[in-house]
TIDOKE-647649 format. One record per atom (N, C-alpha, C): residue number from 1; x, y, z. Coordinates in nm, 2 decimals. Example, Ala and Ser with C-alpha at 12.3 -4.5 7.8 and 13.67 -1.06 7.14 Angstrom:
2
> num;x;y;z
> 1;1.32;-0.57;0.78
> 1;1.23;-0.45;0.78
> 1;1.32;-0.33;0.78
> 2;1.28;-0.22;0.71
> 2;1.37;-0.11;0.71
> 2;1.29;0.00;0.79
END
This chain:
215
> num;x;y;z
> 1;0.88;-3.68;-2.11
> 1;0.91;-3.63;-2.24
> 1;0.97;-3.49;-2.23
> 2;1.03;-3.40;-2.32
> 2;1.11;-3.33;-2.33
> 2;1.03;-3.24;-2.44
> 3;0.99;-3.09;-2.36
> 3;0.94;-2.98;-2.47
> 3;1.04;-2.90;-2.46
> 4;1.11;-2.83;-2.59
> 4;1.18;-2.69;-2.59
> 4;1.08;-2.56;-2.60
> 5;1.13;-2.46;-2.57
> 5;1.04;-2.36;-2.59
> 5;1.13;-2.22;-2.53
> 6;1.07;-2.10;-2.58
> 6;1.11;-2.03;-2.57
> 6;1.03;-1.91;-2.43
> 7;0.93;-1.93;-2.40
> 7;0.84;-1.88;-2.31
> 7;0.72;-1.96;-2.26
> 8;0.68;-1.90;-2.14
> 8;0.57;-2.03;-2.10
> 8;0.48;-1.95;-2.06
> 9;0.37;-1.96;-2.08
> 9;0.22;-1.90;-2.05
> 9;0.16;-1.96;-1.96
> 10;0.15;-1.88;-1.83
> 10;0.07;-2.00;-1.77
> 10;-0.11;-1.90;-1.71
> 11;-0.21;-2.01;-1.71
> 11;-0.32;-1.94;-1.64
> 11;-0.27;-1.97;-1.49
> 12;-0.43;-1.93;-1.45
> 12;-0.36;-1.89;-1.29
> 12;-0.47;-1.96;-1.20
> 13;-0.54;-1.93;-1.23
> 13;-0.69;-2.00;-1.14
> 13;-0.68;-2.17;-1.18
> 14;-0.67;-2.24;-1.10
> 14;-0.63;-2.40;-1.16
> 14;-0.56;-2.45;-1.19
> 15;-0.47;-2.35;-1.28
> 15;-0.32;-2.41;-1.28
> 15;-0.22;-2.34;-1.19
> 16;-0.24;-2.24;-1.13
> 16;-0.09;-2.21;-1.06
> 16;-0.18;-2.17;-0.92
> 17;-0.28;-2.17;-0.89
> 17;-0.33;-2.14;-0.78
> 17;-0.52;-2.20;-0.81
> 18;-0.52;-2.24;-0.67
> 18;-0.61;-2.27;-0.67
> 18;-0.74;-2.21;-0.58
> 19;-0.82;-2.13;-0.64
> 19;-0.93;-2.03;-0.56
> 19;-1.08;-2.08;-0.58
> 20;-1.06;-2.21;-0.62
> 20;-1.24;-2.28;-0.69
> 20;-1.30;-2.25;-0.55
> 21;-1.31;-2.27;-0.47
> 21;-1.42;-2.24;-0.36
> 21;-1.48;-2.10;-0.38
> 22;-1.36;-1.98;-0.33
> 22;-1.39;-1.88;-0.33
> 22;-1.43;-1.79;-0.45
> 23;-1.44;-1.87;-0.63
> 23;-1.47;-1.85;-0.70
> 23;-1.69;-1.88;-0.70
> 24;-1.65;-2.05;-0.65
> 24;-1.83;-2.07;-0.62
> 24;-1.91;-1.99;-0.53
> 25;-1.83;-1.98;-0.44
> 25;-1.88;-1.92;-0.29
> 25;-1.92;-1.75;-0.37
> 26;-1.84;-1.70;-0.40
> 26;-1.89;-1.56;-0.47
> 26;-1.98;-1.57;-0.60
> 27;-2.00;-1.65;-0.63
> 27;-2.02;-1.62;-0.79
> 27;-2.19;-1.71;-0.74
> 28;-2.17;-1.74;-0.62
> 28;-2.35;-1.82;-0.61
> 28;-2.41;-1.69;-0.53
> 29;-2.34;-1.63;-0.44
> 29;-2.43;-1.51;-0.37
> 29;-2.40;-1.38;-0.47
> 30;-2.34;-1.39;-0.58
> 30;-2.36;-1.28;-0.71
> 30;-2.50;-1.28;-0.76
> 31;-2.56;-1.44;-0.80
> 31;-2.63;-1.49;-0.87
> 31;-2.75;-1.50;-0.78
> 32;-2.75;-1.51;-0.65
> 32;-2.84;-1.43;-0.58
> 32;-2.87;-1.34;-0.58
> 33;-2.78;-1.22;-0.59
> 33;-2.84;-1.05;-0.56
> 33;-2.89;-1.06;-0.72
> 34;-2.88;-1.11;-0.80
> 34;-2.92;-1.07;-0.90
> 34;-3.04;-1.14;-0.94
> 35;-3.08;-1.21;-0.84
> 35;-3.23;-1.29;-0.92
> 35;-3.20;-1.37;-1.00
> 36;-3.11;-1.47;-1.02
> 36;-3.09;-1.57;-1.08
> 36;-3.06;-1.71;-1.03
> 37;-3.17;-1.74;-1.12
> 37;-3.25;-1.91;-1.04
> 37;-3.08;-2.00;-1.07
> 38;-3.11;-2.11;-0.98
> 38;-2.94;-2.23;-0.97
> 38;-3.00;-2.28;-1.09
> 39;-3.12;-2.27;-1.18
> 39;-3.12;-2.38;-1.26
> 39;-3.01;-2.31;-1.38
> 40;-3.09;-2.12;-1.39
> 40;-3.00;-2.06;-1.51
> 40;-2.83;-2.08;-1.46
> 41;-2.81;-2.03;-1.33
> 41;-2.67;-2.05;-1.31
> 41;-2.59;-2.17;-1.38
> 42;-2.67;-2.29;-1.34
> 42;-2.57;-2.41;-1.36
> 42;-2.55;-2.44;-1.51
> 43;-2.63;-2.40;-1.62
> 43;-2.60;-2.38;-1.71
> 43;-2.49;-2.32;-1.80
> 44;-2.46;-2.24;-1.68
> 44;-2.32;-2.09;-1.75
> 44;-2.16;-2.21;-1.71
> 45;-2.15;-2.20;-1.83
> 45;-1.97;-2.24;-1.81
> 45;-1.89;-2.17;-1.73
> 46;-1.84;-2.14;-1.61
> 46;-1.81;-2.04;-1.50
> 46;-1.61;-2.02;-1.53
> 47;-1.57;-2.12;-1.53
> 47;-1.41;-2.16;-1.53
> 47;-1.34;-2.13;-1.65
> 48;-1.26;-2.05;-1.62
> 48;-1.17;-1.99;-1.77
> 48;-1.20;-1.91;-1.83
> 49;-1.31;-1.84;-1.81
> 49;-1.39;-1.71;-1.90
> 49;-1.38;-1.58;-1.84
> 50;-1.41;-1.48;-1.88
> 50;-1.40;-1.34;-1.85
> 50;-1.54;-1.31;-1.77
> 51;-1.54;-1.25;-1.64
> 51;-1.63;-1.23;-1.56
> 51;-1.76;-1.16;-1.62
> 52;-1.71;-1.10;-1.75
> 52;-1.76;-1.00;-1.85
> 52;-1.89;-1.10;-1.89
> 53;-1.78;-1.18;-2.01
> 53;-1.90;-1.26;-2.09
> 53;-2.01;-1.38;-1.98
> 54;-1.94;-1.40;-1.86
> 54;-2.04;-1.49;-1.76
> 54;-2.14;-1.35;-1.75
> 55;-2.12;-1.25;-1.74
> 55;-2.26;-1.18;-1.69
> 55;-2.35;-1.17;-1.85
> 56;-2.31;-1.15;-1.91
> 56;-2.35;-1.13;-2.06
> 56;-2.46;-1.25;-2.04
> 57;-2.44;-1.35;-2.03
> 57;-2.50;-1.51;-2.04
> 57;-2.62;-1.48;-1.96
> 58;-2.58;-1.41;-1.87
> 58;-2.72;-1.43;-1.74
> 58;-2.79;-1.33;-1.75
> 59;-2.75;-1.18;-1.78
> 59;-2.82;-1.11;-1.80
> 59;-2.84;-1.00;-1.86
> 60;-2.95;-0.87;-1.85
> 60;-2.97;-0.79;-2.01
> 60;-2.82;-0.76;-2.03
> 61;-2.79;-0.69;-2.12
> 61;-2.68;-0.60;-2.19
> 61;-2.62;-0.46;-2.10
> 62;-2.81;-0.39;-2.04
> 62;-2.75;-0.29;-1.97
> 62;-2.73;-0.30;-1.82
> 63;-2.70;-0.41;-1.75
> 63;-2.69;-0.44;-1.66
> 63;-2.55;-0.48;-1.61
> 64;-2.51;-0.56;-1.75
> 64;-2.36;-0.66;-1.70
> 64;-2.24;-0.56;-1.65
> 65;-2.26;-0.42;-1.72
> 65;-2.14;-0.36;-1.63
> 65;-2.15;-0.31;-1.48
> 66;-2.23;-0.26;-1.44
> 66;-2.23;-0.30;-1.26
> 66;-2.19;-0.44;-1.25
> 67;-2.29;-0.56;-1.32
> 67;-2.26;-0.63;-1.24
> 67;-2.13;-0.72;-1.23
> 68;-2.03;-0.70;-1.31
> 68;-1.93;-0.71;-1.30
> 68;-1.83;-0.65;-1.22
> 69;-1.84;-0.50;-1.19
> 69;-1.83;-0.44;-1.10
> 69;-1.83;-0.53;-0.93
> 70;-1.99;-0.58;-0.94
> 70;-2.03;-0.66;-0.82
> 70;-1.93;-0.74;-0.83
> 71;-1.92;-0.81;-0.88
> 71;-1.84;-0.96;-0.88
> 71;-1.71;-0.97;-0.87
> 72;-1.63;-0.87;-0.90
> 72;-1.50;-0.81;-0.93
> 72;-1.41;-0.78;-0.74
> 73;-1.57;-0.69;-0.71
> 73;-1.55;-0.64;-0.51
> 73;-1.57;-0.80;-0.45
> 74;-1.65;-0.89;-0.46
> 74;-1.71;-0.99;-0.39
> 74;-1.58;-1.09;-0.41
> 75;-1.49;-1.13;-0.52
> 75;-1.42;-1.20;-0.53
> 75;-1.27;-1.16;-0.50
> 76;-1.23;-1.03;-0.43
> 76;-1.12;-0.96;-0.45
> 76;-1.15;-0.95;-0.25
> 77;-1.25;-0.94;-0.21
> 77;-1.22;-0.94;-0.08
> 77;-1.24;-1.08;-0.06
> 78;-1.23;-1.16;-0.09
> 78;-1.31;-1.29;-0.07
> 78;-1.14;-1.34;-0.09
> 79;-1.04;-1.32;-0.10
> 79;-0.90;-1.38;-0.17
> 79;-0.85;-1.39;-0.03
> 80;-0.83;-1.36;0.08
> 80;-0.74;-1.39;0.21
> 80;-0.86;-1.46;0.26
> 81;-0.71;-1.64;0.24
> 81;-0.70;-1.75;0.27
> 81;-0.83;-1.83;0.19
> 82;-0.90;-1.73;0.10
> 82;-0.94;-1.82;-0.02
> 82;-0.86;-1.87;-0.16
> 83;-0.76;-1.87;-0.13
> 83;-0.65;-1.88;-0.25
> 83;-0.53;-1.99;-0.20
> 84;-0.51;-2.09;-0.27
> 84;-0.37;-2.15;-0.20
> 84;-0.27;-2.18;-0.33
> 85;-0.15;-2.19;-0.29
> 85;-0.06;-2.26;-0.41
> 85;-0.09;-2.41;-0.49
> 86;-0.09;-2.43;-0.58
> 86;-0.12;-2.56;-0.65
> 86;-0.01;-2.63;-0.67
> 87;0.04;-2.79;-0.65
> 87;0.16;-2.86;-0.60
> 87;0.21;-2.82;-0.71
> 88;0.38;-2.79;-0.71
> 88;0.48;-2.78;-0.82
> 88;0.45;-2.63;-0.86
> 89;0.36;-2.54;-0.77
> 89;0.40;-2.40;-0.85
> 89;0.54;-2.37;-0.84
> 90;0.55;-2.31;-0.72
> 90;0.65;-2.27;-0.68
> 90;0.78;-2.30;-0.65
> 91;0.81;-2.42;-0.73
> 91;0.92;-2.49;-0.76
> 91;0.93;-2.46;-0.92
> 92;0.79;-2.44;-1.01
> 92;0.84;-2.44;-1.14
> 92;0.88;-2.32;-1.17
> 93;0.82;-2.15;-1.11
> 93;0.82;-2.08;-1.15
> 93;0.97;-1.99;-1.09
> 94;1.00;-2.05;-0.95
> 94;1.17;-1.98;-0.89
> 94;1.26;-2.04;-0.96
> 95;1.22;-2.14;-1.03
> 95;1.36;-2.19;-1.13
> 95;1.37;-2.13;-1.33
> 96;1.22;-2.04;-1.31
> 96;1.24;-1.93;-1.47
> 96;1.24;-1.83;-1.40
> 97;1.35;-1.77;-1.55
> 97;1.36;-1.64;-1.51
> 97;1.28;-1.54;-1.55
> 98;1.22;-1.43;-1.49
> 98;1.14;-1.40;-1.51
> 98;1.05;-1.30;-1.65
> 99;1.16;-1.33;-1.72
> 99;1.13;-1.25;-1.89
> 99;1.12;-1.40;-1.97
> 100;1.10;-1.52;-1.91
> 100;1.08;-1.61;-1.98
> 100;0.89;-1.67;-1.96
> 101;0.82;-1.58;-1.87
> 101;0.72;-1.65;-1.87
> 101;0.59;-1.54;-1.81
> 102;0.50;-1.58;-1.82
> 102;0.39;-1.46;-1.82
> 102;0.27;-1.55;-1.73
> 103;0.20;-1.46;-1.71
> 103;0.05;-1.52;-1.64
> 103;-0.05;-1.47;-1.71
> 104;-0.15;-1.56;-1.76
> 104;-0.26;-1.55;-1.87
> 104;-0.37;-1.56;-1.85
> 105;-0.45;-1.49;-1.77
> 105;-0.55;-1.51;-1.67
> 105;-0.67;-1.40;-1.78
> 106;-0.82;-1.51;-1.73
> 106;-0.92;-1.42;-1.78
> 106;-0.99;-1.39;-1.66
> 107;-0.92;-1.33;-1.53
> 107;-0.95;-1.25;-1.47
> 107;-0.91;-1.08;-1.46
> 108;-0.98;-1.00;-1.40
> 108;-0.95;-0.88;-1.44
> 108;-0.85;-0.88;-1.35
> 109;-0.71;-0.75;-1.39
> 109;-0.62;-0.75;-1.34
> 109;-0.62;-0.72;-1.17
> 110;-0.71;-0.67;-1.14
> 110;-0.68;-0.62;-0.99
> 110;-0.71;-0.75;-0.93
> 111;-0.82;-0.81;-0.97
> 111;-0.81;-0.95;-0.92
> 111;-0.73;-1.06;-0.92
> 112;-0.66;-1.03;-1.06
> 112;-0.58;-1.16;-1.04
> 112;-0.42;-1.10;-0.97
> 113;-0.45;-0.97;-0.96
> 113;-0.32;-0.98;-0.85
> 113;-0.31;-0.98;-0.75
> 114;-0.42;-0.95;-0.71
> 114;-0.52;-0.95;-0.56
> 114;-0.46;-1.10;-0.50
> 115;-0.50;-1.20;-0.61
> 115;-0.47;-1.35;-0.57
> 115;-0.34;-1.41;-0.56
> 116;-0.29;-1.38;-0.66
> 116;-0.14;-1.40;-0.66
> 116;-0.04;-1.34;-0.54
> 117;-0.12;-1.22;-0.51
> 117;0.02;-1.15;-0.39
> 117;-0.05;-1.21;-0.27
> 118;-0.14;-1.30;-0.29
> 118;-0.20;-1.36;-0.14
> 118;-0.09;-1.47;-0.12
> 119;-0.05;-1.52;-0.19
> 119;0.02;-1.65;-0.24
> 119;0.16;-1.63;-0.25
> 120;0.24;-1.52;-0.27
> 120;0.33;-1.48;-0.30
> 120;0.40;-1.47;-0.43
> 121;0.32;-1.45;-0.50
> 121;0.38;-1.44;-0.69
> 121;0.33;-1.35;-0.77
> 122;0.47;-1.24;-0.81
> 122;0.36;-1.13;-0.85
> 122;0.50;-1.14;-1.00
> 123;0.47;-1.15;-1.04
> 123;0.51;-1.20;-1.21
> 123;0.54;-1.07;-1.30
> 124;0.63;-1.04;-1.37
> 124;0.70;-0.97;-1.45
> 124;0.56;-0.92;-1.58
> 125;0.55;-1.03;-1.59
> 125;0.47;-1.03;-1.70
> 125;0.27;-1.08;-1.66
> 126;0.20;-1.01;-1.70
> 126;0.04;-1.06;-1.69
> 126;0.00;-0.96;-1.77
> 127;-0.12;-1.05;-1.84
> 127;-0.20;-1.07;-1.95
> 127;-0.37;-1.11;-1.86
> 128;-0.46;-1.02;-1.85
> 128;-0.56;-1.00;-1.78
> 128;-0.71;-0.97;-1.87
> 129;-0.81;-0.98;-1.84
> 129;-0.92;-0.93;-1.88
> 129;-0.89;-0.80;-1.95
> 130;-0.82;-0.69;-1.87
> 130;-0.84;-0.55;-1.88
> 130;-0.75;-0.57;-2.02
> 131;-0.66;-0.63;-2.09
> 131;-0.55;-0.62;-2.14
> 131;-0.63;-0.65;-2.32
> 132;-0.75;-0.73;-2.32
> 132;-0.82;-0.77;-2.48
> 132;-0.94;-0.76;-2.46
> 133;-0.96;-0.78;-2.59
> 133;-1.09;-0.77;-2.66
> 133;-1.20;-0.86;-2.64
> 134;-1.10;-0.98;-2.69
> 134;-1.18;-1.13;-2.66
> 134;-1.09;-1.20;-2.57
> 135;-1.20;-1.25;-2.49
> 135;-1.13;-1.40;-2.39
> 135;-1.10;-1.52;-2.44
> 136;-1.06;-1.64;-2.38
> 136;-1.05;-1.73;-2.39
> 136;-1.21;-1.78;-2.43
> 137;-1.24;-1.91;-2.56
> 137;-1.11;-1.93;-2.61
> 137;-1.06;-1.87;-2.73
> 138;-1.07;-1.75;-2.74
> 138;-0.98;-1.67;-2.88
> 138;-0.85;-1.65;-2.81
> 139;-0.77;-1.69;-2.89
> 139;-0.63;-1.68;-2.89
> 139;-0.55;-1.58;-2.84
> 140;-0.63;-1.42;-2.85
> 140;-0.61;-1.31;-2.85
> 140;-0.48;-1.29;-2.69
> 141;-0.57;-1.37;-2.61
> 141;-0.47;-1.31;-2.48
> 141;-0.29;-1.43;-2.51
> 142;-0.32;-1.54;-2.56
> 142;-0.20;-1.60;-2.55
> 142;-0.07;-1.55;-2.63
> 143;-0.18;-1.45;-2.78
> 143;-0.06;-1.39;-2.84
> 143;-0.02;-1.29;-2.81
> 144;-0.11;-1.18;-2.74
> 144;-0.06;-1.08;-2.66
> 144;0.06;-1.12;-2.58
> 145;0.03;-1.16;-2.51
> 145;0.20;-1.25;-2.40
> 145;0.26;-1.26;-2.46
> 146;0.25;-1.34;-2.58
> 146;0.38;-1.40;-2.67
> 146;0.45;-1.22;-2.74
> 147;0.35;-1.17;-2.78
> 147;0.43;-1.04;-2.87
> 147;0.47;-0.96;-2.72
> 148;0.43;-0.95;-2.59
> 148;0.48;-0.89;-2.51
> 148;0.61;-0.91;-2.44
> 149;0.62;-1.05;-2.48
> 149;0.73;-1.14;-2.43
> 149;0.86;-1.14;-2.53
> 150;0.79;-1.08;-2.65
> 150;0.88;-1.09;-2.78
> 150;0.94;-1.23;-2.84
> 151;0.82;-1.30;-2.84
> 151;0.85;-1.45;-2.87
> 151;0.80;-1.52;-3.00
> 152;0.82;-1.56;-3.03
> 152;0.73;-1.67;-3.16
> 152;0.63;-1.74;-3.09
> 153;0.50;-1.71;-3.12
> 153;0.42;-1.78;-3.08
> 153;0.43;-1.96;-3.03
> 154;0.52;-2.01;-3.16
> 154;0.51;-2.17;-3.20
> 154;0.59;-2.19;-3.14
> 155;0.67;-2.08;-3.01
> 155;0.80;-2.14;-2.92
> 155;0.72;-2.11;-2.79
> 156;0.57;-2.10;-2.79
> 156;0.58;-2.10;-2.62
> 156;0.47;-2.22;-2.64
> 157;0.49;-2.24;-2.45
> 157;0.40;-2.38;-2.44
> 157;0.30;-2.28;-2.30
> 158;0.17;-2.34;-2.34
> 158;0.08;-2.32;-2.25
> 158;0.02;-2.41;-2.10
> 159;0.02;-2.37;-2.05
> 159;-0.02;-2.44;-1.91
> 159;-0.17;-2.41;-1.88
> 160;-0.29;-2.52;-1.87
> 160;-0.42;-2.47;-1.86
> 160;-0.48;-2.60;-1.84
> 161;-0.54;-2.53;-1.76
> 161;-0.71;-2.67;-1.70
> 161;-0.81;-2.65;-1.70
> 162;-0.87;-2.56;-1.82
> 162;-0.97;-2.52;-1.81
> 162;-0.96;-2.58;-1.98
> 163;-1.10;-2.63;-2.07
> 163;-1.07;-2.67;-2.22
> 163;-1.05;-2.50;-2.28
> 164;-1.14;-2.41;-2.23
> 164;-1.10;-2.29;-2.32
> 164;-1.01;-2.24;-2.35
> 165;-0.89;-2.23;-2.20
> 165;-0.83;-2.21;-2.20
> 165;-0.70;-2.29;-2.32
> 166;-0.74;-2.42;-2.33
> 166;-0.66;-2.53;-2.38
> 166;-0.72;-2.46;-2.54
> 167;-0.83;-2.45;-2.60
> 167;-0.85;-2.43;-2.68
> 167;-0.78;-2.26;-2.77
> 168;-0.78;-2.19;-2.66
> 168;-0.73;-2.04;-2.67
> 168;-0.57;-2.08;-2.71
> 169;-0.49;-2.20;-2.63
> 169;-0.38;-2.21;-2.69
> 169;-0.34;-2.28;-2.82
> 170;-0.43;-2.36;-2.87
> 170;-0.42;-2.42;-2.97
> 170;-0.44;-2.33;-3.11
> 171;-0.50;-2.23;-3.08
> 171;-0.55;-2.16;-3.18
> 171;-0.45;-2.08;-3.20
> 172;-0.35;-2.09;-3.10
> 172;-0.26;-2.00;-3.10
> 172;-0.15;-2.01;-3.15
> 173;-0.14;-2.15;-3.19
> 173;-0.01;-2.22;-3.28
> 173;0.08;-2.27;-3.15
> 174;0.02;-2.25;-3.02
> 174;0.15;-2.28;-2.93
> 174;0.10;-2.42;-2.86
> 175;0.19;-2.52;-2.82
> 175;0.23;-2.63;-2.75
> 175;0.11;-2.63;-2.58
> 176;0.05;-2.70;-2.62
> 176;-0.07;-2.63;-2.47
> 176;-0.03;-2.83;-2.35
> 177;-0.02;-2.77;-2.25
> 177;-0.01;-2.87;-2.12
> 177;-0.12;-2.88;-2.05
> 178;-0.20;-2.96;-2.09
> 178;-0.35;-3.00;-1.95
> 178;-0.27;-3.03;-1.82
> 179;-0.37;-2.95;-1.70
> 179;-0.34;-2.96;-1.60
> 179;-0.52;-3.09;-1.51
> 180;-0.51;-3.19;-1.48
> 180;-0.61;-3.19;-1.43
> 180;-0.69;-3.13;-1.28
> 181;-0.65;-3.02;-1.26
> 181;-0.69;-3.00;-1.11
> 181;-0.83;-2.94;-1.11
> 182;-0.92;-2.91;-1.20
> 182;-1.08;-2.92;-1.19
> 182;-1.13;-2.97;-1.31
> 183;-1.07;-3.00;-1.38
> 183;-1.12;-3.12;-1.52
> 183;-1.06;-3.29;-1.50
> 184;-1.15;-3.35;-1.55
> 184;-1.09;-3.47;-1.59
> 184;-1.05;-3.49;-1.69
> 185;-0.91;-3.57;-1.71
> 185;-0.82;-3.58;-1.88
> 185;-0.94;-3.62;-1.99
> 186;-1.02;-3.73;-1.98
> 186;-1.13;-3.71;-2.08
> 186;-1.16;-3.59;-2.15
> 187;-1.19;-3.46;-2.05
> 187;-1.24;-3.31;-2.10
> 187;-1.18;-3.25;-2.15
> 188;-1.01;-3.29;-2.12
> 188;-0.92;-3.18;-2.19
> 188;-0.87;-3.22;-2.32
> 189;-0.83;-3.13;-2.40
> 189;-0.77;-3.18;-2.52
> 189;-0.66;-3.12;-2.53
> 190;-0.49;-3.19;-2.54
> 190;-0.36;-3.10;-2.53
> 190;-0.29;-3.21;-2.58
> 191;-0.18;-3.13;-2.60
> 191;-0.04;-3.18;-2.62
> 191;0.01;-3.30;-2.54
> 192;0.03;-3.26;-2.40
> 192;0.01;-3.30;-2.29
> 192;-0.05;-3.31;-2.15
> 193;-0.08;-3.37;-2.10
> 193;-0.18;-3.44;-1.99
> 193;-0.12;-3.46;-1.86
> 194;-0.12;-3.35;-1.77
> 194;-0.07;-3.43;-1.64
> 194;-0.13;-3.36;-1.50
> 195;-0.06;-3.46;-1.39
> 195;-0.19;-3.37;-1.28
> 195;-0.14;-3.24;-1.24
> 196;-0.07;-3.20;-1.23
> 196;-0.03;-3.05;-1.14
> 196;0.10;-3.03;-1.19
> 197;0.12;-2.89;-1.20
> 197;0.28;-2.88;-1.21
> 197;0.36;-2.95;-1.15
> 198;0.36;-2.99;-1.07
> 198;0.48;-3.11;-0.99
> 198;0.51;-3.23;-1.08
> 199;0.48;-3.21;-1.20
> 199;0.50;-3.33;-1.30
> 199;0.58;-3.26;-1.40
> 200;0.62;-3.15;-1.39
> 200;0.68;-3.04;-1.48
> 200;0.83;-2.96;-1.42
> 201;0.93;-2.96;-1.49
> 201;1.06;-2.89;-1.42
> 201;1.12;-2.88;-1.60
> 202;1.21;-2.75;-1.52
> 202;1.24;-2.67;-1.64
> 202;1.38;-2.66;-1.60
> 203;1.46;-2.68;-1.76
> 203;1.62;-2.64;-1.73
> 203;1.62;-2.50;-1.84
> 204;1.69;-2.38;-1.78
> 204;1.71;-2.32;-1.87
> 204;1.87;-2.29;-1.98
> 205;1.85;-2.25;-2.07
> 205;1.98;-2.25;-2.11
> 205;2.02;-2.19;-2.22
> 206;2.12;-2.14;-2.30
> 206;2.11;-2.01;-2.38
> 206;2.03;-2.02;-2.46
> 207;1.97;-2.14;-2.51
> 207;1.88;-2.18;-2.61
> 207;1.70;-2.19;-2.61
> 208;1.68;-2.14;-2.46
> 208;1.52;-2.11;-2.40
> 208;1.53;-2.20;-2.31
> 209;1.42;-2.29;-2.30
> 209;1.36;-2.35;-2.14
> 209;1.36;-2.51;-2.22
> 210;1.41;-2.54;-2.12
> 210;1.41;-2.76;-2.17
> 210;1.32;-2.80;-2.02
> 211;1.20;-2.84;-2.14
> 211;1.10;-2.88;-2.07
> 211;1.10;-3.04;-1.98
> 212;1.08;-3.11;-1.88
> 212;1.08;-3.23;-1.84
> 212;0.94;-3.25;-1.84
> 213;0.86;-3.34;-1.87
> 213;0.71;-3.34;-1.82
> 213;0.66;-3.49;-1.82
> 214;0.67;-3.52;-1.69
> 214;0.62;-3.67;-1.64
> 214;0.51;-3.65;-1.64
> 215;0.42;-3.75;-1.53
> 215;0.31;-3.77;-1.55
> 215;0.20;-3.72;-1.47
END
């Protein structure tokens, strides 16, 4: 099928890189130093949220800013050779140019560039924790991009494999693409449904980005 659009939002953790190990691997010996049982852990929705509101979940009020702090150092040295490219990045993103598309991550910014320059992609545009108020799924970071990008919301399309993330775009009036690389299509709700960017290529042209998107 064929999307037009004017800008493309993409997350970053699952859809353009993939760091799930070195996300669990940190986020179980965080949950250690902090006295928190695997039963409370497995409960917290971990994927696509702000490191902020996961501590909020687990613990008091005056605690969560250290321990965010904690988790922020544990996952930022933990990035070389815990981070790899996800199939079809780097083919979708050298063929936009780069005022056409943003990274939309609810990770804090030092981290999420910490990850990306492990990988080789350090992006014109990023939209981070440090950047809003509310995370995913409030809309708030996808429209930020969009007014930073200087775009109409209802002309960009989203890229995300997380549902919040999927849901953060919907709320946003913009065109949202499931990726399945830690969800199954069941879980996700979008526009469209496919496994990895390698199902995705972009023509550009004076008129914005002409989307292809197989399967």
């Amino acid at each position: 099928m064929k999307i037009r659009a004017d800008a493309l939002l993409f997350d970053n953790d699952g859809t353009l890189v993939s760091s799930l190990d070195s996300v669990y691997r940190c986020w179980s010996r965080w949950a250690a130093e902090y006295g928190i049982t695997a039963e409370e852990f497995a409960r917290v929705e971990l994927h696509g949220r702000p490191a902020a509101e996961i501590a909020a979940d687990l613990l008091p009020a005056a605690r969560v800013p250290e321990a965010v702090v904690r988790i922020e150092q544990l996952e930022v040295e933990d990035v070389a050779g815990g981070v790899h490219l996800l199939p079809g990045t780097k083919a979708l993103l050298d063929s936009l140019p780069a005022d056409r598309w943003a990274v939309v991550t609810s990770a804090t910014r030092r981290l999420a560039e910490a990850r990306l320059a492990e990988v080789g992609i350090r992006p014109k545009n990023l939209v981070a924790a440090d950047d809003i108020t509310r995370g995913k799924p409030d809309p708030e970071p996808f429209l930020l991009a969009a007014r930073r990008l200087g775009v109409d919301p209802a002309r960009c399309v989203v890229f995300e494999d997380a549902p919040a993330g999927l849901q953060a775009g919907r709320a946003a009036g913009m065109t949202t693409v499931a990726l399945t690389t830690t969800h199954r299509a069941a879980e996700l709700t979008a526009d469209v449904v496919v496994k990895d960017l390698s199902a995705v290529s972009a023509l550009v042209t004076d008129e914005g980005v002409e989307l292809s998107v197989g399967d």
